[in-house]
N, C-alpha and C positions, 0 to 999 in steps of 0.2 A: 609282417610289420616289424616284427624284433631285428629279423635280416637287414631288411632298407635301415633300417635306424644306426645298427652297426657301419653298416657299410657307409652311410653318409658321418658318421663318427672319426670313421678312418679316415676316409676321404678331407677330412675339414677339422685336422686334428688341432690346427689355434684356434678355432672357435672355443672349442671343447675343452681346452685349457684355458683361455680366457675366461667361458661360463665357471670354472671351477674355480677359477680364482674370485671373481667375484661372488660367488657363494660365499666363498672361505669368507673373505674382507667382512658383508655381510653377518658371517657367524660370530667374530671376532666382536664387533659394535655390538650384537646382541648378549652375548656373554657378556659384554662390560656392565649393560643394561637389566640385567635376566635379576628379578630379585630375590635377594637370599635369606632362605628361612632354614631351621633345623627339622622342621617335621611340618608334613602338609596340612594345609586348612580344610577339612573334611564336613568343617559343622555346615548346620544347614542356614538357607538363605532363610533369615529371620531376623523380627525386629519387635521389641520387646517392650509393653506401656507395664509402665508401674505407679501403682497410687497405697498413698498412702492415707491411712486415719487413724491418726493414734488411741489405743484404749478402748477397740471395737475388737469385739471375739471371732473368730475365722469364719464362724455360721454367720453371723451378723455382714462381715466383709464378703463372704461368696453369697447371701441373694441380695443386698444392699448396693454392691459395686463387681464383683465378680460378675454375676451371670447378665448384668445390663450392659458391658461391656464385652462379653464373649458371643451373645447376641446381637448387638448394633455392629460389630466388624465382619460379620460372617458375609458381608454383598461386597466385600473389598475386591475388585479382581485379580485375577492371578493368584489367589489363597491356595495352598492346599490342605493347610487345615488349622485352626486356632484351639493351642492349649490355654491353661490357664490353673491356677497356683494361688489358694488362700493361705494366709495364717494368719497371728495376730497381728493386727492393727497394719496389715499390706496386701495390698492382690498384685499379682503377678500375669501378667497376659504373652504368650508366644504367639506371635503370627507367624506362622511361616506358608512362603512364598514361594511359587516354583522355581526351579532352577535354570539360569540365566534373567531372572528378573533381575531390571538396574536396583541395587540397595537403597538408593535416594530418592529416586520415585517410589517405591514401597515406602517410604519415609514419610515422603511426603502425602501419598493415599491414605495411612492411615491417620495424620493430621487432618485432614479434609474430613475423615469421618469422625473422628473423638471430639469435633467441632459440633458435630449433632447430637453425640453420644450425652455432653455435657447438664444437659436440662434432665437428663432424667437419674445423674446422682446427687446423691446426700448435700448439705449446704456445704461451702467452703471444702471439698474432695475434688482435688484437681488431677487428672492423669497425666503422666509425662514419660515422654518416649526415655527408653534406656538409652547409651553410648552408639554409637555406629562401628562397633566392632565385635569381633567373631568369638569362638569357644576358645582359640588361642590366641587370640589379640592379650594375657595376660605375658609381657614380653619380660618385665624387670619390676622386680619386692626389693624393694630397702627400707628401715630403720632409723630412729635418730639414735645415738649415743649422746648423752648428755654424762654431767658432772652433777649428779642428786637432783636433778631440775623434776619437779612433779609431773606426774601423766598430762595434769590439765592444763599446764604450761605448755607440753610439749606437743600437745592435740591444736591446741590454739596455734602453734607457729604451724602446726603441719598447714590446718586448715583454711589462712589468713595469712600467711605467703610461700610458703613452699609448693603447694598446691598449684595455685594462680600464677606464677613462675612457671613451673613444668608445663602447664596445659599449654601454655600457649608455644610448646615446642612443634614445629609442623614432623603431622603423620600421630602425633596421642589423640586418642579420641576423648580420655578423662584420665584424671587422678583419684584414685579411689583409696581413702583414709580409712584404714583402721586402728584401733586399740585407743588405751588412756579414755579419757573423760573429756563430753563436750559441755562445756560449762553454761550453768543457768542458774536463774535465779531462782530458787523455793519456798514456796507459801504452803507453809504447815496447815493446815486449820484445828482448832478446839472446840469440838463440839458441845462441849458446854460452854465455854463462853461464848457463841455464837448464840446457842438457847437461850444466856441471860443477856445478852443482848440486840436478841430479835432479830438476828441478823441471819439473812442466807445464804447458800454460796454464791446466788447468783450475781449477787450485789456485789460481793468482794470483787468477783471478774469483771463486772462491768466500772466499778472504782478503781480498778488496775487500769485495763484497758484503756479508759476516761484519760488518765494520768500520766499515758506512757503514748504522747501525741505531741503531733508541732503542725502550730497554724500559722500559714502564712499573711498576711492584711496586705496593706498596698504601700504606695510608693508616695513619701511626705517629705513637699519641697519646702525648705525653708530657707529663704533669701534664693543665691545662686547653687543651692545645695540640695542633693537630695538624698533620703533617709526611706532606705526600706524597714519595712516594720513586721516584724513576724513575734511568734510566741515559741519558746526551746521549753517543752515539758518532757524530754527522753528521762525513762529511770537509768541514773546514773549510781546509784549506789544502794546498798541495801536498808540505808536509813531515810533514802526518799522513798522505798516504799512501807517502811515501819509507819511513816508519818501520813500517810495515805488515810483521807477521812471517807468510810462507807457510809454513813447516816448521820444526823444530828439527833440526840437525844436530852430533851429539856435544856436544848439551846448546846449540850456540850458534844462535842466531835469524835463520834465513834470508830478509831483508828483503824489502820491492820494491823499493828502490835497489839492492840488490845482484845482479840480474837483469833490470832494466830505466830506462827511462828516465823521470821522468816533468815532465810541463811541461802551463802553459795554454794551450790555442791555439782556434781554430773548427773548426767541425763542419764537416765534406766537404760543400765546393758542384760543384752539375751548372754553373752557369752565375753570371753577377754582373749587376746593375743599373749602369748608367750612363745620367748625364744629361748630355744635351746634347755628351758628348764631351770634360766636365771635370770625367770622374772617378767613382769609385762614389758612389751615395749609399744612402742607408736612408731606409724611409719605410712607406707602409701605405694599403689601398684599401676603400675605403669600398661594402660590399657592402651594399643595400637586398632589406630584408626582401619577400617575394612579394606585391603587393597594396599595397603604399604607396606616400602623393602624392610620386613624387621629390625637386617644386621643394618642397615641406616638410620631407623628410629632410636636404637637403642644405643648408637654411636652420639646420634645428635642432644639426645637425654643427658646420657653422660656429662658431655660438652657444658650442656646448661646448668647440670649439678657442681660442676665445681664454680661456676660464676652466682647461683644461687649460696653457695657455702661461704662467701665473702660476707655476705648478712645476717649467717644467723649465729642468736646467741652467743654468747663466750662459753666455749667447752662442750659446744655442741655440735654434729660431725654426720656427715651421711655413712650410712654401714649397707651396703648390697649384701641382700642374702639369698637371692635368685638372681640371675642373667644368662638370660637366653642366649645372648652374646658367643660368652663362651661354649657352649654346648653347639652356636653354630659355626663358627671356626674350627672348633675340632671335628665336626660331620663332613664340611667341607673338604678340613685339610686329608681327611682320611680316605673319600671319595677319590679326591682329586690324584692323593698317592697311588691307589689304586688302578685310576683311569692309567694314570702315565706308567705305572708298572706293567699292565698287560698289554699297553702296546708296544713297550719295548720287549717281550716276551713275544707277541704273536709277528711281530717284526723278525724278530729271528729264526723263531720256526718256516716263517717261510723261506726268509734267503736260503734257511740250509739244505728245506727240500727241495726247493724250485733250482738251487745252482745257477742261479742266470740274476744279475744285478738289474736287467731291466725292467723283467715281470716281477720282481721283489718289489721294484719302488713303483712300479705300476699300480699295487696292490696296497703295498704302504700308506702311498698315497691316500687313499680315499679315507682311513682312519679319522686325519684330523678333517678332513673336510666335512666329512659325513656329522662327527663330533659337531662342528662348528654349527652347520646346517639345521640340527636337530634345535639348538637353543632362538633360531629364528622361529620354528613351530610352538616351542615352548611360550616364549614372550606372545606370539600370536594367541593363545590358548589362554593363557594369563597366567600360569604356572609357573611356579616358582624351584628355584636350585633347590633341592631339600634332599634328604635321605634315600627318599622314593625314587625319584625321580633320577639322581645322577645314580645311584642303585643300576637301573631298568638302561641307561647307555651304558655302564659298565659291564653287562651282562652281555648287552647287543653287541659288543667288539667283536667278537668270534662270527658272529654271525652277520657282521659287516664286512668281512673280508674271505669269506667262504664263498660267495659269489666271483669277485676277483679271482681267486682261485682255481674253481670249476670253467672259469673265462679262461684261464691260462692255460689247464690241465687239456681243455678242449684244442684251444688254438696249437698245441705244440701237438697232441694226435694228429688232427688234421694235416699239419706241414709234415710231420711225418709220414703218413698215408701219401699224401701228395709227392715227397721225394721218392719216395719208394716206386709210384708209379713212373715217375719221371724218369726213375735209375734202368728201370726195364722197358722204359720206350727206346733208350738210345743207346745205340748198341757200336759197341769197339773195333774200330777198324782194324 
């Protein structure tokens, strides 16, 4: 079989250059395409529900919501197994899925089930799927720099436009904010003035609640005019809710100032961010969505941060303090120096053994082709340029042209064996 295949190779050697050439072309479009990351995606196919309840202890969260949820998703198909992660006031759920399952159909199955899942948690505990990206989808950390601007000024801008901005760059899956203070409003209470004024906590929430509403009415024509008519009761300031009436007592109105405290401040942190050792900062991580070209995402991010940096604040500034970016252009470029170092080395070792310019480029040849070739299987396979992987071609050069070689080393025996016979068939007049 090998024989016939040679021999019609020979025989039909422009076909054979032809098929080589369009490999090549072929490898060339797939290399432009092939996408590039610095280190391969190894985590597993998985997809991640998180719920939240604030002020519920991790015992209370794993049989309350934990195990009603690690139970109702175990008939998902395609599972192979569901973790799942209590602490306070969060559960954590891993589905993972076999390998080759589409991410988005898993997305989508277990939407279809936390849809039944639902009736059987707590009031108001809603579950909601994590991002669609992977263990290394974290591509780019940056920070704001500001001019003495406070954390909760500066959590506010992240939160409410820098955020909302980036996300919607194509290939981020989310913007994921940390550090500084998310601002709210706070209702002290005083437990003695609540006792001398008969009052309970429950009443205070539900006189907030009550308060912090807007009711729409209808639509009132008058002459050729007409007049929509709604009600604006949003708490707007911290002395709309001081003035907040809980009860009446002997006709007089039992306030929130007169029962508790109220003031602005941030929201209970487990831990804080600090950089470098000078100081908190606030800032936001750039998660890539499952399946895209990093060195693109994080090229297009870029791009959107300097057009995002026209809007904010006076004296305030994006500071990168991770980019995957760089670490992938230097793998690349290191790889790539590499590649083309050993074939201009293994390029020469043959010419100088072989002596003969035609079985040199005969052999040469297949280098880049073979190269080329290799990033059509790659894109096929869905693998990406990385460490690994141009690694493993790097390696294969030698042993891409050791074939070529052994082809050579053969064919010149042979024509020697053959002249040799030839030399003593015919005999000298």
């Amino acid at each position: 079989m090998i024989e016939k295949l040679i021999a019609v190779s020979l025989r039909n050697r422009f076909v054979v250059l032809l098929l080589a050439a369009i490999i090549f072309g072929f490898g060339l479009f797939a290399i432009k395409n092939n996408k590039i990351d610095a280190i391969p995606d190894l985590s597993e196919n998985q997809v991640i529900v998180f719920t939240e309840w604030q002020g519920r202890s991790p015992q209370i969260i794993e049989d309350q919501v934990t195990y009603p949820l690690v139970t109702g998703l175990q008939g998902i198909p395609d599972v192979k197994y569901v973790r799942a992660n209590s602490m306070f006031g969060m559960s954590f759920i891993y589905v993972i899925f076999k390998d080759g399952v589409d991410n988005y159909w898993a997305r989508s199955r277990v939407l279809e089930k936390l849809s039944t899942i639902n009736n059987t948690l707590p009031k108001d505990v809603v579950p909601t799927l994590g991002p669609d990206g992977t263990g290394v989808g974290h591509v780019l950390w940056y920070t704001l720099k500001t001019d003495g601007m406070d954390l909760g000024e500066q959590r506010a801008t992240q939160d409410w436009y820098i955020k909302f901005a980036l996300q919607n760059v194509d290939g981020v899956s989310e913007i994921a904010s940390f550090g500084g203070f998310q601002k709210q409003y706070q209702i002290t209470i005083d437990p003695n003035k609540m006792a001398y004024f008969n009052v309970g906590i429950k009443e205070v929430m539900d006189a907030v609640n009550a308060n912090n509403n807007e009711a729409g009415g209808r639509k009132f024509e008058l002459g050729s005019t007409g007049y929509i008519i709604k009600t604006s009761g949003y708490i707007k300031s911290i002395k709309e809710i001081e003035n907040i009436a809980i009860k009446t007592k002997n006709s007089i109105p039992v306030r929130i100032k007169d029962v508790a405290n109220v003031q602005m401040a941030g929201e209970g942190r487990l831990g804080i961010f600090d950089l470098n050792g000078a100081g908190e900062a606030v800032g936001g991580i750039v998660v890539m969505r499952s399946g895209e070209n990093a060195d693109e995402v994080i090229k297009r991010v870029k791009l959107k941060m300097n057009e995002v940096a026209k809007g904010l604040p006076k004296g305030m500034s994006f500071n990168i303090v991770y980019d995957r970016g760089k670490l992938i252009e230097e793998s690349i470029n290191s790889i790539s120096h590499t590649l083309i170092e050993e074939m201009i080395v293994v390029s020469l070792i043959v010419i100088i053994f072989l002596m003969h310019w035609r079985s040199a480029i005969s052999i040469i040849i297949q280098i880049p082709i073979t190269i080329a070739a290799s990033f059509i299987l790659l894109n096929a396979f869905g693998i990406s340029s990385n460490i690994m992987s141009l690694t493993g071609i790097a390696l294969a050069i030698g042993v891409i042209v050791d074939n070529g070689i052994i082809m050579s080393e053969n064919a010149y025996k042979q024509l020697s064996i053959r002249q040799e016979e030839l030399n003593k068939t015919i005999k000298p007049e």
